[in-house]
DOBA-528190 format. One record per residue (C-alpha): residue in three letters; chain; x, y, z. Coordinates in pm, 1 decimal, always signed. Layout:
N
<rec><residuo>ALA</residuo><cadena>A</cadena><c1>X</c1><c2>Y</c2><c3>Z</c3></rec>
...
***
This chain:
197
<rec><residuo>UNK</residuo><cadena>A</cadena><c1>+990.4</c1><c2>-3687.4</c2><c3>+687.9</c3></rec>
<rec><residuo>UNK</residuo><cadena>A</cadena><c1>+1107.9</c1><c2>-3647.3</c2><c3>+289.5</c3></rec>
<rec><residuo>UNK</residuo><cadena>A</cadena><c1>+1168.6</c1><c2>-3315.9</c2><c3>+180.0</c3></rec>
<rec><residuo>UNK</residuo><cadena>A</cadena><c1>+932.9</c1><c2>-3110.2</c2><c3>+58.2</c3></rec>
<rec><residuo>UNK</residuo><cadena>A</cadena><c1>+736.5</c1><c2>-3248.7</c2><c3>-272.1</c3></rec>
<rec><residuo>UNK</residuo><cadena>A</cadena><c1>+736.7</c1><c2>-3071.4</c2><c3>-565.5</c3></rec>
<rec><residuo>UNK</residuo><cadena>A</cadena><c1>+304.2</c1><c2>-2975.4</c2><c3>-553.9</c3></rec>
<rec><residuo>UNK</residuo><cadena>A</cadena><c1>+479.0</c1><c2>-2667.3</c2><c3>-342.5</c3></rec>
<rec><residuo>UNK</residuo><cadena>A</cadena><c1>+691.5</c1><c2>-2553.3</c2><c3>-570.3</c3></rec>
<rec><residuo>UNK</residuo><cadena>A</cadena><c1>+390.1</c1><c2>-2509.2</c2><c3>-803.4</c3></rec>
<rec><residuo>UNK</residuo><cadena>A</cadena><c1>+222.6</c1><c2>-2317.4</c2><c3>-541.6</c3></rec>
<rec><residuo>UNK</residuo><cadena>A</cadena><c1>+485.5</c1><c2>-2076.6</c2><c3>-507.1</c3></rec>
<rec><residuo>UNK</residuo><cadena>A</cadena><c1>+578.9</c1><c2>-2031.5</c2><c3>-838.5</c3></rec>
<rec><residuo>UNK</residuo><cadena>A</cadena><c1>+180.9</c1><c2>-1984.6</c2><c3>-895.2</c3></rec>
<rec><residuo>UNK</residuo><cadena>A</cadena><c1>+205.4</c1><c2>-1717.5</c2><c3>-613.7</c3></rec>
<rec><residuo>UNK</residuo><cadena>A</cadena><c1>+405.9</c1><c2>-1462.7</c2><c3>-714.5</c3></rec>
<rec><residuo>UNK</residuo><cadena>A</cadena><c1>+254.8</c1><c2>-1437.0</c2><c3>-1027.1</c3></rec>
<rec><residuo>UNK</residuo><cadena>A</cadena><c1>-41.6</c1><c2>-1302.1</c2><c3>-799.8</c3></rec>
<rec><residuo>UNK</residuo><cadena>A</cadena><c1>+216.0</c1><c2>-1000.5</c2><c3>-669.7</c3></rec>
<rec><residuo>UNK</residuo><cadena>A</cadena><c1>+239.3</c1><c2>-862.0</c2><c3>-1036.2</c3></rec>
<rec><residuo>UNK</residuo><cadena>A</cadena><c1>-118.1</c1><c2>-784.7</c2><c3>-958.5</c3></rec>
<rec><residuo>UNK</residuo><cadena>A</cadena><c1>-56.5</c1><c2>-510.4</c2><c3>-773.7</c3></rec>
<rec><residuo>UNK</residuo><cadena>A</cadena><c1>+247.5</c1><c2>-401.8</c2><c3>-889.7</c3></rec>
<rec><residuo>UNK</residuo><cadena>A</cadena><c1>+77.8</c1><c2>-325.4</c2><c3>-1164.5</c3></rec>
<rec><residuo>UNK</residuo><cadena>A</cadena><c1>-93.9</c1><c2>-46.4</c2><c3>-1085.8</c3></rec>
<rec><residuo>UNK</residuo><cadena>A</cadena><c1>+245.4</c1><c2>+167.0</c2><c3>-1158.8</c3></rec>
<rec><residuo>UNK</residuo><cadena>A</cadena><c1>+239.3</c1><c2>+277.4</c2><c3>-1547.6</c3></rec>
<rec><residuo>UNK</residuo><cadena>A</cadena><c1>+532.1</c1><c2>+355.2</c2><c3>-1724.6</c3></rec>
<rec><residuo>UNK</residuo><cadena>A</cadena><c1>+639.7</c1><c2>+656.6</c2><c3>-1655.1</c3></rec>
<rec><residuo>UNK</residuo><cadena>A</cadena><c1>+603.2</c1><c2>+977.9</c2><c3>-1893.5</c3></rec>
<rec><residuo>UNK</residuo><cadena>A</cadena><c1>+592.7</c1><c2>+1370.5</c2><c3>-1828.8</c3></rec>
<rec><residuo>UNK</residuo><cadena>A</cadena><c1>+241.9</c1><c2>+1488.4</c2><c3>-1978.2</c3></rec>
<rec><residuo>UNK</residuo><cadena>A</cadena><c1>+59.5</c1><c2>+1762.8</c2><c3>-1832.3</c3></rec>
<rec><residuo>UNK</residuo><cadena>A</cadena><c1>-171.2</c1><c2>+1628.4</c2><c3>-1587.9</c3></rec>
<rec><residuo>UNK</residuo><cadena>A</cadena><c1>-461.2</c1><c2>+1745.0</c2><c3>-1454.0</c3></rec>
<rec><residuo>UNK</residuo><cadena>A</cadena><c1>-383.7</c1><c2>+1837.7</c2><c3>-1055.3</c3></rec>
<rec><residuo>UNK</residuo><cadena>A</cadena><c1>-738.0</c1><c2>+1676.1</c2><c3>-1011.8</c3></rec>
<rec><residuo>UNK</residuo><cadena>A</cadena><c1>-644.6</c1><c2>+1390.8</c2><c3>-1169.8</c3></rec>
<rec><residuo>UNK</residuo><cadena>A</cadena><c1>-261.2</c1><c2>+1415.7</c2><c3>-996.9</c3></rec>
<rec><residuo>UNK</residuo><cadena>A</cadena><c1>-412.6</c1><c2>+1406.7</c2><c3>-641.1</c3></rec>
<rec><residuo>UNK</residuo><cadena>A</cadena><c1>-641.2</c1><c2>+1110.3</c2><c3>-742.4</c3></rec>
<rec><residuo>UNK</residuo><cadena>A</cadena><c1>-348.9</c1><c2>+907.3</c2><c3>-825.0</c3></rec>
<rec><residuo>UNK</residuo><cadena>A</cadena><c1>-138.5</c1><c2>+1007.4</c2><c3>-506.6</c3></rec>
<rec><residuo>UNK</residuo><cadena>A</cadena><c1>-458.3</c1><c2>+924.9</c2><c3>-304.8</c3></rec>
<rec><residuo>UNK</residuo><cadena>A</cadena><c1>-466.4</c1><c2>+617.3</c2><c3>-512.1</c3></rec>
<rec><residuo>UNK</residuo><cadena>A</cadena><c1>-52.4</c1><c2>+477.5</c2><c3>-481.8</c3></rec>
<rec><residuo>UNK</residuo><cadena>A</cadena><c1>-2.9</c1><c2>+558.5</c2><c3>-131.2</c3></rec>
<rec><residuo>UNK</residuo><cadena>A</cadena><c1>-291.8</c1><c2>+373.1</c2><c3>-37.5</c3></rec>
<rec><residuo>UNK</residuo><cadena>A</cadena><c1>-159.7</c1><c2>+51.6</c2><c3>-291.2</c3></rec>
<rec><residuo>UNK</residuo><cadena>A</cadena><c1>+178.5</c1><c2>+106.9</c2><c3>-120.5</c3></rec>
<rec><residuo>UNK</residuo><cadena>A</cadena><c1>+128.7</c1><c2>-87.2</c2><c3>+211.2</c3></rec>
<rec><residuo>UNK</residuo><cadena>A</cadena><c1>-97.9</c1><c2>-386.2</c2><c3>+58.5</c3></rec>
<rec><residuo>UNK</residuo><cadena>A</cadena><c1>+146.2</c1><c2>-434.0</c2><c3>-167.6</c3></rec>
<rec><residuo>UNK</residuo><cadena>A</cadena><c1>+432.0</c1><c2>-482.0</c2><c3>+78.7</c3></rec>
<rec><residuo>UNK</residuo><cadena>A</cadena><c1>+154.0</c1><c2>-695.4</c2><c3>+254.5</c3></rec>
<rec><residuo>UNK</residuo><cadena>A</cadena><c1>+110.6</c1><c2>-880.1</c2><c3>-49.3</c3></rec>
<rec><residuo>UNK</residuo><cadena>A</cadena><c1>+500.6</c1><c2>-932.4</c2><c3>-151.6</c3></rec>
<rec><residuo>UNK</residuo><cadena>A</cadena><c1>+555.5</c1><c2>-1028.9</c2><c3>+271.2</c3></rec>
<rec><residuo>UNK</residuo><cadena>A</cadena><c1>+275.5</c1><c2>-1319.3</c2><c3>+206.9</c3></rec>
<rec><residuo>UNK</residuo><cadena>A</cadena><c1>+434.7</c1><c2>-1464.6</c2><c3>-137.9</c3></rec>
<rec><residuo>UNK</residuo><cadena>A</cadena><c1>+787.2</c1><c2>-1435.7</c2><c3>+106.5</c3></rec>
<rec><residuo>UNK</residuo><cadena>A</cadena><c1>+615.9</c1><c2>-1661.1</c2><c3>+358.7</c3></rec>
<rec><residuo>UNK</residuo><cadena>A</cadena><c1>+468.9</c1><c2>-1865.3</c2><c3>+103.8</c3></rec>
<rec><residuo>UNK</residuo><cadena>A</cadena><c1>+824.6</c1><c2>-1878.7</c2><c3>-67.1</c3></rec>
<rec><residuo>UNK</residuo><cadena>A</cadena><c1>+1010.4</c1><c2>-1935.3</c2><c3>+290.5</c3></rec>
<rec><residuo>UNK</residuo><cadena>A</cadena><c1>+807.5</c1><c2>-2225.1</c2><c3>+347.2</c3></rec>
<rec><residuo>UNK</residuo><cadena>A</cadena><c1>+820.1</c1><c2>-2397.0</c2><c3>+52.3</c3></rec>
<rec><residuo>UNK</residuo><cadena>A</cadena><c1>+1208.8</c1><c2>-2405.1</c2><c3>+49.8</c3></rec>
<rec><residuo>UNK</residuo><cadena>A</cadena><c1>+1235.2</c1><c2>-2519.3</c2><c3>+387.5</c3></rec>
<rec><residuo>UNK</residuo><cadena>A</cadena><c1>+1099.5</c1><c2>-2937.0</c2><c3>+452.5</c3></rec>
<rec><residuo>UNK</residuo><cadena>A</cadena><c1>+850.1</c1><c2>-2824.1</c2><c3>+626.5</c3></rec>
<rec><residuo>UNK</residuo><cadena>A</cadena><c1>+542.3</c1><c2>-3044.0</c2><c3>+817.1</c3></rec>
<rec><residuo>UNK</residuo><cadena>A</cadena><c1>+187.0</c1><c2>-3024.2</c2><c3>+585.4</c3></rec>
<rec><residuo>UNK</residuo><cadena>A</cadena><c1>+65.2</c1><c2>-2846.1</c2><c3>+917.1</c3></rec>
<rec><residuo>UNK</residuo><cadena>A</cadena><c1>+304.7</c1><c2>-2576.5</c2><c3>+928.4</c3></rec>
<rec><residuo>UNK</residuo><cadena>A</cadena><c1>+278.5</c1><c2>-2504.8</c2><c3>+509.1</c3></rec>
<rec><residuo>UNK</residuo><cadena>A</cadena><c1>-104.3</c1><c2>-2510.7</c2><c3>+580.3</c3></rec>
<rec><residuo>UNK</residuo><cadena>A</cadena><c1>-59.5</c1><c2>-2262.2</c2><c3>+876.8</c3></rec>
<rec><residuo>UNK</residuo><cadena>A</cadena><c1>+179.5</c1><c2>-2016.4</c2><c3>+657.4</c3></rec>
<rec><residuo>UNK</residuo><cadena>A</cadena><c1>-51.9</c1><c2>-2044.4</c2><c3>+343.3</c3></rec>
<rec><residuo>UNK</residuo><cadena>A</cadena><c1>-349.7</c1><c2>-1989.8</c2><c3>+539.0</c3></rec>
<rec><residuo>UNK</residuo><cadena>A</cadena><c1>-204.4</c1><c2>-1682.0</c2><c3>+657.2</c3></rec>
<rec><residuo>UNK</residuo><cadena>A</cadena><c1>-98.6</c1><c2>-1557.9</c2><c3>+356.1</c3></rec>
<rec><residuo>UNK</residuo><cadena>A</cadena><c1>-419.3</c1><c2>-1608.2</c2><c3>+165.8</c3></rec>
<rec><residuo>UNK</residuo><cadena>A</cadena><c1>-580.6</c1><c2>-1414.0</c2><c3>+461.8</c3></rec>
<rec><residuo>UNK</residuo><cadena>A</cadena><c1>-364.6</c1><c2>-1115.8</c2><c3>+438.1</c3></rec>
<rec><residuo>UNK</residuo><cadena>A</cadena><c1>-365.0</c1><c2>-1121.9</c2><c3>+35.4</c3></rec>
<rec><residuo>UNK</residuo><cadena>A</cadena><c1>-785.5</c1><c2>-1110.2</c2><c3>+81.6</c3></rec>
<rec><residuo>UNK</residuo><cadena>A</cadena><c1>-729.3</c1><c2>-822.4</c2><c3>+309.5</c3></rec>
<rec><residuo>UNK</residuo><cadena>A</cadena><c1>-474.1</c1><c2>-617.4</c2><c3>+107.4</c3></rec>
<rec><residuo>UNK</residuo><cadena>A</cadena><c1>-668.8</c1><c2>-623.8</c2><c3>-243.0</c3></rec>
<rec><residuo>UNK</residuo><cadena>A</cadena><c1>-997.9</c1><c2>-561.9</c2><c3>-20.2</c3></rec>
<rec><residuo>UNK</residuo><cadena>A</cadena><c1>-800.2</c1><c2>-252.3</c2><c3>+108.3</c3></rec>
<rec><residuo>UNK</residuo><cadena>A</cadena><c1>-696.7</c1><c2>-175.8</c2><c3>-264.1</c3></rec>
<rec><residuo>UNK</residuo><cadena>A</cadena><c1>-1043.5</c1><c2>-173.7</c2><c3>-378.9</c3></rec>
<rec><residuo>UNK</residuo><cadena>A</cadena><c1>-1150.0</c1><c2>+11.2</c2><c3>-92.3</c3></rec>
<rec><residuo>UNK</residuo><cadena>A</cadena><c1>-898.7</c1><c2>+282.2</c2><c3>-172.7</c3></rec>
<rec><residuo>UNK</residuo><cadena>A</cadena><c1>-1022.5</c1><c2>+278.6</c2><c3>-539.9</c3></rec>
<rec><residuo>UNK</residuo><cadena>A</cadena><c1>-1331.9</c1><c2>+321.2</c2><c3>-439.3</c3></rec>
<rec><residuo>UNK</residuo><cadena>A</cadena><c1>-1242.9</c1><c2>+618.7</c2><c3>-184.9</c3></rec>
<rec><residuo>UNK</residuo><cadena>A</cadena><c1>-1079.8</c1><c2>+839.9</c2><c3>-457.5</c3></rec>
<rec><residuo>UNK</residuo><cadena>A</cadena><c1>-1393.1</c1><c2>+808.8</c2><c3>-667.0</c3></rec>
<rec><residuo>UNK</residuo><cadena>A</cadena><c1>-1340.5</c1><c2>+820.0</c2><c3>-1059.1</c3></rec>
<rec><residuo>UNK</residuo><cadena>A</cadena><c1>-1018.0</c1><c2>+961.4</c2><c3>-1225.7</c3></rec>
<rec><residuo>UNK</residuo><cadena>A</cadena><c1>-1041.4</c1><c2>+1275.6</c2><c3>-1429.6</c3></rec>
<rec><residuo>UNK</residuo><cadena>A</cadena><c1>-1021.0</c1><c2>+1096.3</c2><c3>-1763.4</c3></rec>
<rec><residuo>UNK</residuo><cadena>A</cadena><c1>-1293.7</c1><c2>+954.0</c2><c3>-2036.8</c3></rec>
<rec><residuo>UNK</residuo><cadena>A</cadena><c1>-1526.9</c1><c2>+695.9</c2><c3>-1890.3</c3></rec>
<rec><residuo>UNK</residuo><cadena>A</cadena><c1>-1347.1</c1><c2>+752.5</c2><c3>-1546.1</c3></rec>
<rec><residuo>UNK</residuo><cadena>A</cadena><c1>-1609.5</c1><c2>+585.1</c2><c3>-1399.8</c3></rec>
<rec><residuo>UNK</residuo><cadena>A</cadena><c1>-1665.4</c1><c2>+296.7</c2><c3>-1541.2</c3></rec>
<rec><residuo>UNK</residuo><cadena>A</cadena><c1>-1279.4</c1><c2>+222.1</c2><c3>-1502.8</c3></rec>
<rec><residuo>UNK</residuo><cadena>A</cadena><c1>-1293.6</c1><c2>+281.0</c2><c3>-1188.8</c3></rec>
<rec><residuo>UNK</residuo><cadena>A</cadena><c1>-1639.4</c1><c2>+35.8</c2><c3>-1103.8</c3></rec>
<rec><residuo>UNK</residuo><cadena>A</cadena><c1>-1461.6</c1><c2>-217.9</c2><c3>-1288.3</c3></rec>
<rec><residuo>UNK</residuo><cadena>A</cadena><c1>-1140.3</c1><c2>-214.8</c2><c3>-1123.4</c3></rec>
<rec><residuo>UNK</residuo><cadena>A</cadena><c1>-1337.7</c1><c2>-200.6</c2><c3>-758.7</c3></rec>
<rec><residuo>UNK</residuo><cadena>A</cadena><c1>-1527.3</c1><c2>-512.5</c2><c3>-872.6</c3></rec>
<rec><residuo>UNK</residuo><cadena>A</cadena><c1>-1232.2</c1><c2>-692.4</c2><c3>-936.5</c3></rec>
<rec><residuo>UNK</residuo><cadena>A</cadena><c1>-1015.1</c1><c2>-630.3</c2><c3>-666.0</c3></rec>
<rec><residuo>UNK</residuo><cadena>A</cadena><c1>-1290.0</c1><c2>-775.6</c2><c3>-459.7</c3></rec>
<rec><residuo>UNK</residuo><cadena>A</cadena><c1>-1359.8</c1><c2>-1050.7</c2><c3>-676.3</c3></rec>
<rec><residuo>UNK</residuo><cadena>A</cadena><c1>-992.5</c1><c2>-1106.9</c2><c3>-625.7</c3></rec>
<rec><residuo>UNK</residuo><cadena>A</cadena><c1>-1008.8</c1><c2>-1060.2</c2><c3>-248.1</c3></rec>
<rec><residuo>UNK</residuo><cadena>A</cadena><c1>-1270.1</c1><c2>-1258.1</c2><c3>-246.3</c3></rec>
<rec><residuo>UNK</residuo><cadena>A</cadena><c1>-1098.8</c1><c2>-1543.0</c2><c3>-413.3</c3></rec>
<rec><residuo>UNK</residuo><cadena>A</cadena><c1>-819.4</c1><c2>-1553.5</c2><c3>-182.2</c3></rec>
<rec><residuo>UNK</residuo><cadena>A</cadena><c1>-1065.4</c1><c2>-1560.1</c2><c3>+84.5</c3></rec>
<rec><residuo>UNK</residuo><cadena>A</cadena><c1>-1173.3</c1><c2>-1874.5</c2><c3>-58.2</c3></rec>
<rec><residuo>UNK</residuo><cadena>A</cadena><c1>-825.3</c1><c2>-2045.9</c2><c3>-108.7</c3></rec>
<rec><residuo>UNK</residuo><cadena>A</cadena><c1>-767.6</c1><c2>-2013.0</c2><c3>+287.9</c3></rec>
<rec><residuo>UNK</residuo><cadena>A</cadena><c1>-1070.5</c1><c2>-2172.4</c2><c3>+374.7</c3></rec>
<rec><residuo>UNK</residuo><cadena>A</cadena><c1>-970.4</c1><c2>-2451.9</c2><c3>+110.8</c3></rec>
<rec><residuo>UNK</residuo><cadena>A</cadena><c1>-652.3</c1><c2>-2485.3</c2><c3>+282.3</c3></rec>
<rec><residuo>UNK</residuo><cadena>A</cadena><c1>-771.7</c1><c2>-2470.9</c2><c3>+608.0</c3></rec>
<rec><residuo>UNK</residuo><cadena>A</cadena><c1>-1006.6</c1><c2>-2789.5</c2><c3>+520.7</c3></rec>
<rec><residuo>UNK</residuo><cadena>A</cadena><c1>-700.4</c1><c2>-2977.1</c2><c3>+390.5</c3></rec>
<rec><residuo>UNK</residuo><cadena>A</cadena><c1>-602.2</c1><c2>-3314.2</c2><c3>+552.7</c3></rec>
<rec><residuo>UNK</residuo><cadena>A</cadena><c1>-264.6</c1><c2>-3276.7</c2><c3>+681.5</c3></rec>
<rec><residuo>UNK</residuo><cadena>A</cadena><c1>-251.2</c1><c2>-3625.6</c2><c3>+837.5</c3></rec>
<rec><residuo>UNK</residuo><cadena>A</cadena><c1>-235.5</c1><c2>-3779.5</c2><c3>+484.0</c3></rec>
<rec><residuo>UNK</residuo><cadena>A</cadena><c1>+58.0</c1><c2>-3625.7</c2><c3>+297.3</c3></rec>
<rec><residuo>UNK</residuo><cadena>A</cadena><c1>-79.3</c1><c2>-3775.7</c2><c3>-28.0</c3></rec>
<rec><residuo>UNK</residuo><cadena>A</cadena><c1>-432.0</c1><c2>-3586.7</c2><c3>+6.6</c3></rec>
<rec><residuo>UNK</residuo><cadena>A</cadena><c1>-231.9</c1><c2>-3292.4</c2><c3>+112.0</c3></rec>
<rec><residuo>UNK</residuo><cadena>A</cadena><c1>-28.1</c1><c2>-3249.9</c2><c3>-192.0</c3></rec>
<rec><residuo>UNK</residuo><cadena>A</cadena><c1>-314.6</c1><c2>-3297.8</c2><c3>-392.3</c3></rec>
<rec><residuo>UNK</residuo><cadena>A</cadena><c1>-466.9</c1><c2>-3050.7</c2><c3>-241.6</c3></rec>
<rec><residuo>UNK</residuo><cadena>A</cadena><c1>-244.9</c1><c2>-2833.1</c2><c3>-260.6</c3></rec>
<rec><residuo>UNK</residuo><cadena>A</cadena><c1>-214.9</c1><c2>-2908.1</c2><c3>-655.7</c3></rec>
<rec><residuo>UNK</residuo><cadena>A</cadena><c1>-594.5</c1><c2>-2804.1</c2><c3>-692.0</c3></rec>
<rec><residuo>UNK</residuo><cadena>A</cadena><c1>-497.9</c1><c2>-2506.7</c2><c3>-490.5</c3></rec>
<rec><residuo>UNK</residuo><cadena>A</cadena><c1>-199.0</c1><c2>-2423.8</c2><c3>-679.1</c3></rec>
<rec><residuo>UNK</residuo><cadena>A</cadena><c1>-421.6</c1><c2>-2456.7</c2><c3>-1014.6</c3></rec>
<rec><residuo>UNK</residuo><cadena>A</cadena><c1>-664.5</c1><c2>-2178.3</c2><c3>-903.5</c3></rec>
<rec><residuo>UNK</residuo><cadena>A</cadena><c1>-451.6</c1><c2>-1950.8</c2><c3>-801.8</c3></rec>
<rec><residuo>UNK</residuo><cadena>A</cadena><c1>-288.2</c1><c2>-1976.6</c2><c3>-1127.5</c3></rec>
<rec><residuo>UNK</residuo><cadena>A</cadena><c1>-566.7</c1><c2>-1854.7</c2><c3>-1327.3</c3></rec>
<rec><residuo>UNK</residuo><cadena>A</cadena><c1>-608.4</c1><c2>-1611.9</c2><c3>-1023.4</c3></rec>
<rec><residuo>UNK</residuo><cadena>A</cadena><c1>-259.7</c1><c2>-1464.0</c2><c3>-1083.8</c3></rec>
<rec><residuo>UNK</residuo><cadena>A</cadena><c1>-372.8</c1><c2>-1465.4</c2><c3>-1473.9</c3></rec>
<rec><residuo>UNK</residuo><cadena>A</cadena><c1>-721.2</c1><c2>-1322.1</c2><c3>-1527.8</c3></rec>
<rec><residuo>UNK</residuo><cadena>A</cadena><c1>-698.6</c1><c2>-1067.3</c2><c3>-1274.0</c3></rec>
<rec><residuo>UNK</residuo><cadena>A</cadena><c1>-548.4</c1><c2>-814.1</c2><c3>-1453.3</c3></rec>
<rec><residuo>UNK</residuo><cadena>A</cadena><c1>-833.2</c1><c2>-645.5</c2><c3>-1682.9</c3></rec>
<rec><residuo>UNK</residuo><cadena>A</cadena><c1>-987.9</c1><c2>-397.4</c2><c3>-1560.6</c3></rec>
<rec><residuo>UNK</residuo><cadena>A</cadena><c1>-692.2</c1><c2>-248.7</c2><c3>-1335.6</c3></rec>
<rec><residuo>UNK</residuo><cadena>A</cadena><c1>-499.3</c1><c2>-257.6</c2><c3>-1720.1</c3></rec>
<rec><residuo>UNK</residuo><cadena>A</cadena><c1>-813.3</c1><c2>-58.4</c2><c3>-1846.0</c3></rec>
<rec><residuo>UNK</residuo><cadena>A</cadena><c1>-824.7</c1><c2>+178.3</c2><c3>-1579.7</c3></rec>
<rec><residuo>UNK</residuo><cadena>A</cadena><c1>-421.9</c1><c2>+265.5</c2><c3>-1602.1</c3></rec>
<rec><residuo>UNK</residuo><cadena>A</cadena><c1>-472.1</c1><c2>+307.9</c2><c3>-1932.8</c3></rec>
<rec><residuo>UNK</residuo><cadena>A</cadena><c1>-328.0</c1><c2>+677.3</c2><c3>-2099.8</c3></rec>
<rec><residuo>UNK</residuo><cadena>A</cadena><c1>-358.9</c1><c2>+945.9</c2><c3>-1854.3</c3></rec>
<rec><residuo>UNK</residuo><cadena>A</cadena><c1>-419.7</c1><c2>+760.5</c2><c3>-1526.3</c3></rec>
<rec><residuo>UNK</residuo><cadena>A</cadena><c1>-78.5</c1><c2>+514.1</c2><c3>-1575.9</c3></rec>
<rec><residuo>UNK</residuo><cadena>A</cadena><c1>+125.6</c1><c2>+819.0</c2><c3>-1588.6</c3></rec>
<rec><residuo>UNK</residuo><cadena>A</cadena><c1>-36.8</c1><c2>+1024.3</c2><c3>-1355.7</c3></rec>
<rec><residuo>UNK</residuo><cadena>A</cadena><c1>+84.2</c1><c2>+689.6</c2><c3>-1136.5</c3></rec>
<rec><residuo>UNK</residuo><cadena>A</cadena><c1>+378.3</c1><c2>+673.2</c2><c3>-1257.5</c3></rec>
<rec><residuo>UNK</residuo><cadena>A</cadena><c1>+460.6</c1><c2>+1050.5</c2><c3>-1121.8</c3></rec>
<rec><residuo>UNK</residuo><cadena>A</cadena><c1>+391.8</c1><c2>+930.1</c2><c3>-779.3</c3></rec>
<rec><residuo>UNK</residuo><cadena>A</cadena><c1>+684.9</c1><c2>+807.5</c2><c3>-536.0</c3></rec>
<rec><residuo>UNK</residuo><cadena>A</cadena><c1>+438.8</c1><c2>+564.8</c2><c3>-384.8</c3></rec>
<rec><residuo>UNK</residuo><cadena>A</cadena><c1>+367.6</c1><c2>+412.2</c2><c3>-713.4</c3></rec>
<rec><residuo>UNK</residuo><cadena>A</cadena><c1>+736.4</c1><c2>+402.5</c2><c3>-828.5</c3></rec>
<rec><residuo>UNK</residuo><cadena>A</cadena><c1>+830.1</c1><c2>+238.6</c2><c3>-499.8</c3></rec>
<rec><residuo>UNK</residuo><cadena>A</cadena><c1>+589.9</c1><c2>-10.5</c2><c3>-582.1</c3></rec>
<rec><residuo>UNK</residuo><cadena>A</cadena><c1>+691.4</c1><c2>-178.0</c2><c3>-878.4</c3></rec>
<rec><residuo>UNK</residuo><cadena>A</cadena><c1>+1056.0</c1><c2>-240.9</c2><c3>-762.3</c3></rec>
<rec><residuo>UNK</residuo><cadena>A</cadena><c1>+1064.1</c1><c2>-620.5</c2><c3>-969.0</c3></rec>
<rec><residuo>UNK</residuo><cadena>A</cadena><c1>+1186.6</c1><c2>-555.7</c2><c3>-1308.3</c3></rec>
<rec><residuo>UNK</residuo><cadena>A</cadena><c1>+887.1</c1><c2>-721.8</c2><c3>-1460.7</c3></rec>
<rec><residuo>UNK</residuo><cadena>A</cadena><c1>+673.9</c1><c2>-501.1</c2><c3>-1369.4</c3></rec>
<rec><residuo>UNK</residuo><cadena>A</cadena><c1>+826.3</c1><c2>-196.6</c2><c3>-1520.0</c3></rec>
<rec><residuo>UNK</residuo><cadena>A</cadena><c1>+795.8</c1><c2>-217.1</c2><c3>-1851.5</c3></rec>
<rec><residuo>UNK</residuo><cadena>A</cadena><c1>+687.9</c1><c2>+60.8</c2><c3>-2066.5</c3></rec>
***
């Protein structure tokens, strides 16, 4: 068994691009008097984030782990499987949470926040779809493997890219540093390229 082909790497490196997702949903940070209305929505909002996106960063680990090791196609198709599960689950959860708190206290609130809720699922939804791709994946043939995994890999690059709209929009002004108060948020965004601002 060779070590572990370079399709992989591609898949990794595509993956954690998916993380910055979430992490960002902390704003830079920035003392303004906030509304406690709009204060509370944004606790509500970052403590629920806070788990999924541990869930999120432990699924790019395993993802990561996996690719670094030589492993078999089965056991990379086992991991990613997994991880695409619990990445569907944990922007489901986000969106869910969104949804929960109901629209910040800011200018077209609501709109921001239907926006954001469709595309966390959307997203979830997506990842949903990758695991059943890689679940269907030959792992008998190494060649049809990898190139699976390359089509794989491909999606979930654009996945990590044009997810990122309307959570941008709705962290926009007030809301980002009403987020950025929060210790759940801050604990959040712990990679440096996520805190810029």
């Amino acid at each position: 068994m060779e070590g572990t082909n370079p399709v992989n790497k591609k898949l990794a490196a595509a993956l954690s691009g998916g993380a910055v997702l979430v992490l960002a949903l902390s704003g830079c940070s920035s003392d303004n008097g906030n509304s406690d209305k709009l204060n509370s929505w944004a606790k509500q909002v970052c403590d629920a984030v806070q788990p999924q996106a541990k869930k999120i960063e432990a699924a790019n680990a395993a993802i990561q782990k996996e690719t670094s090791d030589n492993s078999t196609p089965e056991a990379v198709q086992k991991t990613d499987a997994q991880a695409f599960q619990d990445m569907s689950d944990a922007y489901k959860a986000i969106g869910a949470a969104v949804d929960k708190a109901g629209a910040p206290d800011v200018t077209d609130g609501e709109t921001k926040q239907t926006n954001a809720v469709k595309e966390l699922n959307d997203i979830s939804a997506s990842y949903a779809d990758l695991k059943k791709q890689v679940d269907e994946l030959n792992t008998k043939d190494q060649a049809k493997f990898a190139d699976g995994l390359k089509g794989i890999a491909t999606q979930l690059d654009k996945l990590s890219q044009s997810g990122n709209d309307a959570l941008k929009k709705l962290e926009e002004g007030d809301v980002g540093q009403a987020m950025a108060q929060q210790e759940s948020c801050k604990s959040t965004s712990s990679s440096p390229s996520a805190t810029q601002g």
